[in-house]
DSSP file (Angstrom, degrees, kcal/mol; ACC not computed):
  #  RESIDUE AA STRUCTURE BP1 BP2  ACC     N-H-->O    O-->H-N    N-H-->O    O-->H-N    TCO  KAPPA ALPHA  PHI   PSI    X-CA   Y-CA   Z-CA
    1    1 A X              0   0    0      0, 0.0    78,-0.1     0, 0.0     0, 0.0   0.000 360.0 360.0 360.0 126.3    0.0    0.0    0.0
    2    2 A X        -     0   0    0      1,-0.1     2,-0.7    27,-0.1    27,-0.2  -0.413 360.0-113.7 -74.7 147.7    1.8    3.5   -1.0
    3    3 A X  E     -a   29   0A   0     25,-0.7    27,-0.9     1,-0.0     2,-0.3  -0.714  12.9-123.1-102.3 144.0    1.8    5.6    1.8
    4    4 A X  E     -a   30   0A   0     -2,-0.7    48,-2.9    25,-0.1     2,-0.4  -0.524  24.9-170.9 -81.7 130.3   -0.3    9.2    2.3
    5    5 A X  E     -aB  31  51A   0     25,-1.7    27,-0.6    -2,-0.3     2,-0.3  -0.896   7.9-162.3-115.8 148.0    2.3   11.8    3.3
    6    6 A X  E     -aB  32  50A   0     44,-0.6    44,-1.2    -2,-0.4     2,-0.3  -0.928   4.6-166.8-139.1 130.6    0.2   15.0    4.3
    7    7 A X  E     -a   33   0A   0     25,-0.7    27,-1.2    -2,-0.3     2,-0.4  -0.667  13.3-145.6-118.0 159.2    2.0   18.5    4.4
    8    8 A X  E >   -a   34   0A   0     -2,-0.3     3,-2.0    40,-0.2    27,-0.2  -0.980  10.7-145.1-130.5 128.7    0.2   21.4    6.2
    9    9 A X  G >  S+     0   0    0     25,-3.8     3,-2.1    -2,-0.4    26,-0.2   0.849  98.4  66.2 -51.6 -35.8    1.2   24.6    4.2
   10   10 A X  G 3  S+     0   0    0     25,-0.8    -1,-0.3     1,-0.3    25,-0.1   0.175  96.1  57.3 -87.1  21.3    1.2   26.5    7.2
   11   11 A X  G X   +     0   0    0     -3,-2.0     3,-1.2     2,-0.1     5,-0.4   0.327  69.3 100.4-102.7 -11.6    4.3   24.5    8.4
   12   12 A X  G X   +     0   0    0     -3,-2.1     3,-1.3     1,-0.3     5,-0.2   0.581  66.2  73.3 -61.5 -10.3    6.2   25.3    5.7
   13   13 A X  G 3  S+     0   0    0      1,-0.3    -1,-0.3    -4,-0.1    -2,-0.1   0.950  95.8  53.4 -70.3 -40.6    8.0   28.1    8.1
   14   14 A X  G <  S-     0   0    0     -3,-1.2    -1,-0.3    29,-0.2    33,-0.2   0.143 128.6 -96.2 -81.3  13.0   10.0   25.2   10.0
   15   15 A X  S <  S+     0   0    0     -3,-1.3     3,-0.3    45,-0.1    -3,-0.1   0.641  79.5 127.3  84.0  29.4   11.3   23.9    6.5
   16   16 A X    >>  +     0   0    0     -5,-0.4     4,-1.2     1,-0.2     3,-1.2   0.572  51.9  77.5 -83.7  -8.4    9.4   21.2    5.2
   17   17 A X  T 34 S+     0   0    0      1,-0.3     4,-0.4    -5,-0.2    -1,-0.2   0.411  93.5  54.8 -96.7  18.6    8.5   22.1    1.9
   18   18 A X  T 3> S+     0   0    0     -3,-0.3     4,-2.2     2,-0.1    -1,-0.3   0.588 106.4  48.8 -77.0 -29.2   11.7   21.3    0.7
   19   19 A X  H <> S+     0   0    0     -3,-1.2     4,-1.2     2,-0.2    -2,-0.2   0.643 109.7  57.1 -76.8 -19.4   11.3   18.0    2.1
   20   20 A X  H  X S+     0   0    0     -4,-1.2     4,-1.1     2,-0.2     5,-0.4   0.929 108.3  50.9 -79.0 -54.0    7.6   17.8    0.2
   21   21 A X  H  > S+     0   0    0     -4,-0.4     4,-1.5     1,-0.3     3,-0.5   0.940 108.7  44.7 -71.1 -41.7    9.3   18.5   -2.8
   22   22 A X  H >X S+     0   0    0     -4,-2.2     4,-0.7     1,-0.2     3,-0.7   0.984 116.9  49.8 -67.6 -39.3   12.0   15.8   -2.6
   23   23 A X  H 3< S+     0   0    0     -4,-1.2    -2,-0.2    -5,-0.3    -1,-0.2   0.668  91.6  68.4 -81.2   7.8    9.5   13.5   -1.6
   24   24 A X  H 3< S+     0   0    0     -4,-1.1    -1,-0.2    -3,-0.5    -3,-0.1   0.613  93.7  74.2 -63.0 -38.9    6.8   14.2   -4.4
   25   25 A X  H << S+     0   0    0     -4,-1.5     2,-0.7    -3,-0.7    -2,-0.2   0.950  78.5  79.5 -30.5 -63.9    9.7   12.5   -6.6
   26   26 A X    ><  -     0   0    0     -4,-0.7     2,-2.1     1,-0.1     3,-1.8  -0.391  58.5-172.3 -50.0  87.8    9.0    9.2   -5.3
   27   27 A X  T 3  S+     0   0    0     -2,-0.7    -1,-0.1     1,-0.3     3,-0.1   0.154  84.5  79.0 -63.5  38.0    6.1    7.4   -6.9
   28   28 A X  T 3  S+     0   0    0     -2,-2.1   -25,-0.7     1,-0.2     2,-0.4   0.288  99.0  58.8-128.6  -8.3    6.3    5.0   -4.7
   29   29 A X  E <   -a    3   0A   0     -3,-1.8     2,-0.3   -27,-0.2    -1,-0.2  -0.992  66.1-136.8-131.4 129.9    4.4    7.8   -2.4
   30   30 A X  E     -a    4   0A   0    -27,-0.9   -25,-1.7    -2,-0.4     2,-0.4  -0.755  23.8-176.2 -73.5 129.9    1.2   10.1   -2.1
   31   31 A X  E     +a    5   0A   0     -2,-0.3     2,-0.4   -27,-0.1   -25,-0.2  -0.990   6.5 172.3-129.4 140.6    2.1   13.4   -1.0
   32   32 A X  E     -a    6   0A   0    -27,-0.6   -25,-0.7    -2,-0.4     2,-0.3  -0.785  15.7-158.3-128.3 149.0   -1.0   15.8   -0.4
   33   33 A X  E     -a    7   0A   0     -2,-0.4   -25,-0.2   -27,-0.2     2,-0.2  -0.706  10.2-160.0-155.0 108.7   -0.2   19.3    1.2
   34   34 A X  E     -a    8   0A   0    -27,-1.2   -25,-3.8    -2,-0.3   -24,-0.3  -0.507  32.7-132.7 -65.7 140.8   -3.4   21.1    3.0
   35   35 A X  S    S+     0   0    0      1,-0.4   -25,-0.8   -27,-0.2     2,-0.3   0.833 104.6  20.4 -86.4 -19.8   -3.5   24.6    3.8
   36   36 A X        +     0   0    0    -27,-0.1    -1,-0.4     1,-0.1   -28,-0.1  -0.839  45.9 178.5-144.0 122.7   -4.7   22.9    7.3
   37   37 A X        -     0   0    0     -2,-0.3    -1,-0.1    -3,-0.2   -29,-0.0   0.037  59.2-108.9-129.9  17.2   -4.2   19.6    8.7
   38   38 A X  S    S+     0   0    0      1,-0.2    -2,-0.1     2,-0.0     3,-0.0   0.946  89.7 111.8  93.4  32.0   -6.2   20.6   12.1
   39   39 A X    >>  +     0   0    0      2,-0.0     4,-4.1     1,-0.0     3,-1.4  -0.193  27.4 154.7-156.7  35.0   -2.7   20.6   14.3
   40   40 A X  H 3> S+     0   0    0      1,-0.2     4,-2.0     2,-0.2     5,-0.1   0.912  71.8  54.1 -44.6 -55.2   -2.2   24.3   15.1
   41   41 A X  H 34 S+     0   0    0      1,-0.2    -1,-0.2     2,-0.2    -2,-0.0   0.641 115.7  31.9 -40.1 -36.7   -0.3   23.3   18.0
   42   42 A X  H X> S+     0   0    0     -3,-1.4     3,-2.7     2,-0.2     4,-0.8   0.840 108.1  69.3 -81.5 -45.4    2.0   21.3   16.6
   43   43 A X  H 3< S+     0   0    0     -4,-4.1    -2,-0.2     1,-0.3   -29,-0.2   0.840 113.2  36.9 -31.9 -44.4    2.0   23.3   13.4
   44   44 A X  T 3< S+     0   0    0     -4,-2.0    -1,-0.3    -5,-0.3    -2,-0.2   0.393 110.4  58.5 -97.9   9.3    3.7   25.9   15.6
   45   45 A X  T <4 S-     0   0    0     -3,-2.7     2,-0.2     1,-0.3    -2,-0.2   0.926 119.6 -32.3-108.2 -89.3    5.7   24.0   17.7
   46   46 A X  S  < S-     0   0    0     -4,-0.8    -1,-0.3     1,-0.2    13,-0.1  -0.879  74.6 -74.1-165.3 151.6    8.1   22.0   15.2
   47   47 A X        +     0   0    0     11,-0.3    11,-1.0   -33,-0.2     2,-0.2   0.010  61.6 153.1 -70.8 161.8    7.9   20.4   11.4
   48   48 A X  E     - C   0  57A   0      9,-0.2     2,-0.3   -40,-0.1     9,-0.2  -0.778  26.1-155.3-178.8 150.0    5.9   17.3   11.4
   49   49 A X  E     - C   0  56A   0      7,-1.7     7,-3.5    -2,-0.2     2,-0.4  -0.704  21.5-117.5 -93.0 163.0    3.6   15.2    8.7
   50   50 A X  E     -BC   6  55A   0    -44,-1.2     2,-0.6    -2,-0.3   -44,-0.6  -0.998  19.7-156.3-115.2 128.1    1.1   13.0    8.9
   51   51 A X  E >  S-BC   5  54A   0      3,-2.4     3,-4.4    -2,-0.4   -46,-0.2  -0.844  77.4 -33.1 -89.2 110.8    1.4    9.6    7.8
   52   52 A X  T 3  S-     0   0    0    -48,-2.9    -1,-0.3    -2,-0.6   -47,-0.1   0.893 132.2 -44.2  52.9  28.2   -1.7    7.7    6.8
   53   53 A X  T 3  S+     0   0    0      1,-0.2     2,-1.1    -3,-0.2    -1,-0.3   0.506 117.2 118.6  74.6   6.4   -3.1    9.9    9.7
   54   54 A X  E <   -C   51   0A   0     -3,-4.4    -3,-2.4     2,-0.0    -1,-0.2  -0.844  63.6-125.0 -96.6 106.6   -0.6    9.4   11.8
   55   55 A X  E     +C   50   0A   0     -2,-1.1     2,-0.5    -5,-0.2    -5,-0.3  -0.378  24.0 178.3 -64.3 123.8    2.0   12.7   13.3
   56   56 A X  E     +C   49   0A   0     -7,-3.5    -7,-1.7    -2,-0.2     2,-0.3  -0.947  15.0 166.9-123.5 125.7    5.2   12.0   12.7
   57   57 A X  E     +C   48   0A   0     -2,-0.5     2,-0.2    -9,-0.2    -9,-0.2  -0.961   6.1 163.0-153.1 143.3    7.0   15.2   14.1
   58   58 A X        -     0   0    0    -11,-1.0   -11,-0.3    -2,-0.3     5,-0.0  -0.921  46.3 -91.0-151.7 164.5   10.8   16.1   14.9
   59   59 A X  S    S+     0   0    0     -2,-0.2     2,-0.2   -13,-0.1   -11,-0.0   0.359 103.1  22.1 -74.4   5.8   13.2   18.8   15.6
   60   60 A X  S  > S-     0   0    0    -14,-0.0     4,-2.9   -13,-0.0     5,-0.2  -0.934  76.6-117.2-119.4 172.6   14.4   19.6   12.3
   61   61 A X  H  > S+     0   0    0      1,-0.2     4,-3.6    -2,-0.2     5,-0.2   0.885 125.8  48.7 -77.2  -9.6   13.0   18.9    8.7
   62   62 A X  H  > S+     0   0    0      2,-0.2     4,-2.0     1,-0.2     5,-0.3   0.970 112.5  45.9 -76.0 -24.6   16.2   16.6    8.3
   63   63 A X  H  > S+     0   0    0      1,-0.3     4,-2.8     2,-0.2    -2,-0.2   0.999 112.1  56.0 -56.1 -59.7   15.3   14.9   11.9
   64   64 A X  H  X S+     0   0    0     -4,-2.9     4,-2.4     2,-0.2    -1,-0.3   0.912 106.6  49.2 -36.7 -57.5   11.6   14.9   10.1
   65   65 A X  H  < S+     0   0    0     -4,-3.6     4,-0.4     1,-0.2     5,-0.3   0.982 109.9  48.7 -57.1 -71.1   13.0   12.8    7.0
   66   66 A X  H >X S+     0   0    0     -4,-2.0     4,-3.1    -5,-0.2     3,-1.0   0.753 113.3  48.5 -34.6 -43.3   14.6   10.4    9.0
   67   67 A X  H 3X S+     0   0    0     -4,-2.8     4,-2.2    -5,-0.3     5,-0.4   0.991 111.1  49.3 -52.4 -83.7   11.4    9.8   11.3
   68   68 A X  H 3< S+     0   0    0     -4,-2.4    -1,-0.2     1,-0.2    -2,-0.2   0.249 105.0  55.7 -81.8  36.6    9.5    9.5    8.8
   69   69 A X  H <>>S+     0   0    0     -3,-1.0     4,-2.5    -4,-0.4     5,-0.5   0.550 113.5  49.1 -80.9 -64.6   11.8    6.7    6.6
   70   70 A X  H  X5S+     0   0    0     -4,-3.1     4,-1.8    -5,-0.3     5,-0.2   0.926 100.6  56.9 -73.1 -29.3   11.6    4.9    9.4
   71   71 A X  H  X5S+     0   0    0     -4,-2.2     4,-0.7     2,-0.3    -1,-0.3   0.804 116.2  42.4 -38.2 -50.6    7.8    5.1   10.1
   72   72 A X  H >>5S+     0   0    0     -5,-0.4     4,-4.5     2,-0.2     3,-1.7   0.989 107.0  51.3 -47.2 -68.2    7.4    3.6    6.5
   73   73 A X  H 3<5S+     0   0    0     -4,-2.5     4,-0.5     1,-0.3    -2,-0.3   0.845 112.4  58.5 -57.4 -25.0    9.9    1.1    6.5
   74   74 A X  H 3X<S+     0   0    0     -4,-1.8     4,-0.8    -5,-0.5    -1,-0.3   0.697 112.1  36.0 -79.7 -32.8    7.7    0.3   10.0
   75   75 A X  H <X S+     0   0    0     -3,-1.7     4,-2.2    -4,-0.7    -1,-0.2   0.840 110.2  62.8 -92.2 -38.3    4.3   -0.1    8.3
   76   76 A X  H  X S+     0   0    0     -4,-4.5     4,-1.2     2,-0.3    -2,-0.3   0.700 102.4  52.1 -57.0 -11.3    5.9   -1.8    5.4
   77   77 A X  H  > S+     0   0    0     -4,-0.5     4,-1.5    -5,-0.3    -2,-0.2   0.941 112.9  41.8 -87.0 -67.3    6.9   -4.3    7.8
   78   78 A X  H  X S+     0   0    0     -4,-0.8     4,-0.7     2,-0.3    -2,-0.3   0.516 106.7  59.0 -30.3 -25.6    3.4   -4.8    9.1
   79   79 A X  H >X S+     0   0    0     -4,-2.2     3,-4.0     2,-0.1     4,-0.7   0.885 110.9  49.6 -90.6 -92.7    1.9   -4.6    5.5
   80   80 A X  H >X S+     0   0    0     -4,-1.2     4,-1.1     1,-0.3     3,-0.5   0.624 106.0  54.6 -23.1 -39.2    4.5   -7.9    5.2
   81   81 A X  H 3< S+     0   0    0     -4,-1.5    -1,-0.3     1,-0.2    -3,-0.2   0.642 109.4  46.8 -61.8 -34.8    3.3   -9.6    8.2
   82   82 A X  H << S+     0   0    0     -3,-4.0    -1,-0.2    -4,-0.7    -2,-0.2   0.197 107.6  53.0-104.7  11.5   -0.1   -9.6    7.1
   83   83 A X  H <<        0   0    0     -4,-0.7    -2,-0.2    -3,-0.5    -1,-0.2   0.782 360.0 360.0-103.0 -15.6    0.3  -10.7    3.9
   84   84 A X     <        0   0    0     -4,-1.1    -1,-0.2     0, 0.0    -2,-0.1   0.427 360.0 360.0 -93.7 360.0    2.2  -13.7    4.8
Protein backbone atom coordinates (compact mmCIF):
# COMPACT_ATOMS: atom_id res chain seq x y z
CA UNK A 1 0.00 0.00 0.00
CA UNK A 2 1.83 3.55 -1.00
CA UNK A 3 1.77 5.60 1.80
CA UNK A 4 -0.29 9.17 2.35
CA UNK A 5 2.28 11.79 3.26
CA UNK A 6 0.16 15.00 4.35
CA UNK A 7 1.98 18.53 4.44
CA UNK A 8 0.22 21.42 6.18
CA UNK A 9 1.16 24.64 4.19
CA UNK A 10 1.17 26.53 7.22
CA UNK A 11 4.26 24.46 8.42
CA UNK A 12 6.17 25.33 5.68
CA UNK A 13 8.04 28.15 8.13
CA UNK A 14 9.96 25.24 9.97
CA UNK A 15 11.30 23.86 6.53
CA UNK A 16 9.37 21.22 5.19
CA UNK A 17 8.54 22.15 1.88
CA UNK A 18 11.69 21.33 0.73
CA UNK A 19 11.35 17.96 2.14
CA UNK A 20 7.56 17.84 0.22
CA UNK A 21 9.30 18.47 -2.81
CA UNK A 22 11.99 15.77 -2.62
CA UNK A 23 9.52 13.54 -1.64
CA UNK A 24 6.83 14.23 -4.42
CA UNK A 25 9.68 12.52 -6.57
CA UNK A 26 9.03 9.24 -5.34
CA UNK A 27 6.10 7.43 -6.90
CA UNK A 28 6.31 4.97 -4.74
CA UNK A 29 4.37 7.80 -2.40
CA UNK A 30 1.16 10.05 -2.13
CA UNK A 31 2.10 13.43 -1.02
CA UNK A 32 -1.03 15.82 -0.44
CA UNK A 33 -0.22 19.32 1.20
CA UNK A 34 -3.36 21.14 3.02
CA UNK A 35 -3.55 24.64 3.76
CA UNK A 36 -4.71 22.90 7.26
CA UNK A 37 -4.23 19.58 8.66
CA UNK A 38 -6.22 20.63 12.09
CA UNK A 39 -2.74 20.58 14.25
CA UNK A 40 -2.19 24.31 15.13
CA UNK A 41 -0.27 23.31 18.01
CA UNK A 42 1.96 21.34 16.64
CA UNK A 43 1.99 23.32 13.39
CA UNK A 44 3.65 25.93 15.55
CA UNK A 45 5.71 23.96 17.74
CA UNK A 46 8.07 21.97 15.23
CA UNK A 47 7.91 20.36 11.41
CA UNK A 48 5.90 17.29 11.36
CA UNK A 49 3.65 15.18 8.72
CA UNK A 50 1.09 13.01 8.94
CA UNK A 51 1.45 9.60 7.77
CA UNK A 52 -1.66 7.69 6.79
CA UNK A 53 -3.10 9.90 9.66
CA UNK A 54 -0.60 9.44 11.76
CA UNK A 55 1.97 12.67 13.28
CA UNK A 56 5.17 12.03 12.68
CA UNK A 57 7.04 15.17 14.08
CA UNK A 58 10.83 16.15 14.93
CA UNK A 59 13.16 18.85 15.59
CA UNK A 60 14.41 19.59 12.31
CA UNK A 61 12.96 18.93 8.74
CA UNK A 62 16.25 16.62 8.28
CA UNK A 63 15.30 14.95 11.90
CA UNK A 64 11.58 14.88 10.13
CA UNK A 65 12.98 12.79 7.02
CA UNK A 66 14.62 10.38 9.01
CA UNK A 67 11.42 9.82 11.27
CA UNK A 68 9.49 9.50 8.79
CA UNK A 69 11.77 6.69 6.63
CA UNK A 70 11.60 4.85 9.43
CA UNK A 71 7.81 5.08 10.07
CA UNK A 72 7.37 3.61 6.55
CA UNK A 73 9.87 1.05 6.49
CA UNK A 74 7.73 0.32 9.99
CA UNK A 75 4.34 -0.14 8.28
CA UNK A 76 5.92 -1.78 5.38
CA UNK A 77 6.93 -4.34 7.82
CA UNK A 78 3.38 -4.79 9.11
CA UNK A 79 1.93 -4.64 5.53
CA UNK A 80 4.53 -7.94 5.20
CA UNK A 81 3.30 -9.63 8.20
CA UNK A 82 -0.14 -9.60 7.08
CA UNK A 83 0.30 -10.68 3.93
CA UNK A 84 2.18 -13.69 4.76
Amino acid sequence: MRPIIEFCASNIGHGTEQLKNKLEQNPEYDVVEYGCLNNCGQCYLQPFVMLDGEIIEAESPAELEAALEAAIKEAEAWDNLEID
